[in-house]
Structure formats: C-alpha cells, structure tokens
C-alpha positions in Angstrom: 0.0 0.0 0.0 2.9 2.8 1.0 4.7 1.1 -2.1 1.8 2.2 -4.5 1.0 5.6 -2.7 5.1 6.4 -3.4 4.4 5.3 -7.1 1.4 7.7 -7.6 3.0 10.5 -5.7 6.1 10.1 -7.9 3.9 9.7 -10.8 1.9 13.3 -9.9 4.6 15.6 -9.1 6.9 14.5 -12.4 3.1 15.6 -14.4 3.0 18.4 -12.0 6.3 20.5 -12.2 5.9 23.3 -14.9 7.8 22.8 -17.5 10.7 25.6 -18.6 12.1 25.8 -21.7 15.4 26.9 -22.3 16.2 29.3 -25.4 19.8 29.3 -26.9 20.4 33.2 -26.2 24.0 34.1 -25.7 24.2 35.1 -21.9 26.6 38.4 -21.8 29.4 37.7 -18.9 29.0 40.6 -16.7 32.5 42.9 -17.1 34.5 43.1 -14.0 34.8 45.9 -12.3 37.9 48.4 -13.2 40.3 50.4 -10.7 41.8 53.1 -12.5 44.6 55.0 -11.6 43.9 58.8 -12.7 46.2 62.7 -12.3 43.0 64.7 -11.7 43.1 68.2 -10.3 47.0 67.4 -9.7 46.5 64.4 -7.5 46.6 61.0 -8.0 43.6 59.3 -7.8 42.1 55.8 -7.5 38.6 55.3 -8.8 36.1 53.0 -10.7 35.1 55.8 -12.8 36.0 55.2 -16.9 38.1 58.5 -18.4 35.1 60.2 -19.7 33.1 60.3 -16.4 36.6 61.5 -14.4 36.8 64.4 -17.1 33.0 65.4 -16.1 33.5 65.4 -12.5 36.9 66.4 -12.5 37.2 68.8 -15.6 39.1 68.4 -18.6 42.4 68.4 -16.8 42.6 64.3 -16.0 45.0 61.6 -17.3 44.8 58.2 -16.7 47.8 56.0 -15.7 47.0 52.4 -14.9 43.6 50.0 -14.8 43.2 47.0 -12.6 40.2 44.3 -11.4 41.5 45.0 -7.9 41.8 48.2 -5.9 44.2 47.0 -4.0 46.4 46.6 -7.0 45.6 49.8 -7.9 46.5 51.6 -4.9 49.7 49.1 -4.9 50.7 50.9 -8.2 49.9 54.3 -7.1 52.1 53.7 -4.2 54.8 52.2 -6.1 54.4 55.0 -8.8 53.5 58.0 -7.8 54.1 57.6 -3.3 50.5 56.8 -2.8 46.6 58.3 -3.8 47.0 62.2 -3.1 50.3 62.3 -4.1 51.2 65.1 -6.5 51.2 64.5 -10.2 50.6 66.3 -13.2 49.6 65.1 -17.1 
C-alpha cells in the first residue's frame, strides 16, 4: 500500500512541475569591475570611474595612468608610482 502511494505521488509531481524551456540566447558575462589610476586636479587618484566620467566630475584636466580588477592593485601601483593616492602629479 505505501509502495503504491510512493508510485502515484512520484507519478503526480513528475506531471505536476511546470515545465521551462530553455532558449539558446548568448548570456553576456558581466565585465568586472575596473580600478583606474587617474592625475586629476594634480592628484593622484584611484577610482572605478571610466576617463570620460573622471573628465565630467573632475574637468578636462585628468590623465589616466593604470587600470586594474582590484583596488588594491591599484593603490599598490599608485604607491609604487607616484608615493600613494593624493600624491602630487601632473599630465
């Protein structure tokens, strides 16, 4: 009896589950995140900003030096570079 109850329940839930279908859409891998070392208003400066965003919120006066997926490895070459993020630089 148990034996034939497990059978049916098996039997309903595998009719029961909704069905999903998979399409064979490329999935876009999302980009990591870049640490950018930047000269902006005469200062070094680590941020995750691209060039064109530093040059809006920093004015037209910003180079870019280095990129990195890590800020630590950022900072690392800022340090190594330049004596560290507030340093002075100029472009």
């Amino acid at each position: 009896m148990l034996l034939r109850f497990g059978l049916t329940l098996a039997a309903f839930t595998a009719i029961a589950v909704p069905v999903v279908w998979l399409t064979a859409e490329p999935v876009q891998a999302l980009e990591a995140e870049r640490y950018t070392v930047y000269c902006a208003d005469d200062r070094i400066e680590v941020s995750f900003w691209d060039l064109e965003q530093m040059k809006v919120r920093r004015g037209s006066d910003v180079c870019q030096f280095a990129s990195y997926t890590s800020y630590s490895s950022a900072l690392t070459f800022a340090q190594k570079n330049f004596g560290g993020e507030g340093k002075a630089c100029s472009c």
